[in-house]
C-alpha angles and dihedrals in degrees: 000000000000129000147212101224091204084060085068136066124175137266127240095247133345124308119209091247141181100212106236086219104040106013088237120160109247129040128198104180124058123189122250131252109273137156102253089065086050094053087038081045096218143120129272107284100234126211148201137254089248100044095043089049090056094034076058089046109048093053097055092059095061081064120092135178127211114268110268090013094112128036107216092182094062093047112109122192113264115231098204140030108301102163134247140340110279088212107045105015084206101091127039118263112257105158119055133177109228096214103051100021104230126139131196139182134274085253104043089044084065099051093045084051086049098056101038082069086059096054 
């Protein structure tokens, strides 16, 4: 099964499982109310840490910025809370650039590694 990480929030604690994805014992995200579990008349699926962290960043790889767009050699490492990621809107931002402002997250911050090396 595969899931929408932004269809899930977490759960204050941790909840016996089992993962929807996995079957593993604790979960730690639940999904949020929607429409679709009303009209399949059924409770929230749950998941745990590790599937929903793949679940974050695998969908932060299907984003992509323009080339030059972003300038990873300027990026410092944020030490606090600064939101989420301007590319993907899926992981919070841990990585900004002081002069324009923008953040991006630890995955995209890879990719975006990985290609400058390709220009």
């Amino acid at each position: 099964m595969v899931i929408d990480p932004d269809d899930y929030w977490p759960i204050n604690g941790v909840w016996s499982g089992p993962c929807v994805v996995c079957g593993g014992k604790w979960v730690y995200y639940t999904e949020k109310f929607s429409q679709r579990m009303k009209a399949e008349n059924r409770f929230s699926y749950k998941v745990c840490k590790r599937c929903y962290e793949q679940a974050v960043e695998s969908k932060s790889r299907s984003f992509t910025s323009l080339p030059g767009l972003l300038n990873v050699a300027e990026m410092v490492r944020a030490d606090r809370d600064i939101g989420r990621c301007n590319v993907c809107n899926t992981g919070p931002a841990v990585w900004i650039a002081p002069s324009s402002r923008q953040k991006i997250c630890q995955v995209c911050y890879e990719r975006e590694k990985g290609r400058e090396g390709l220009l």
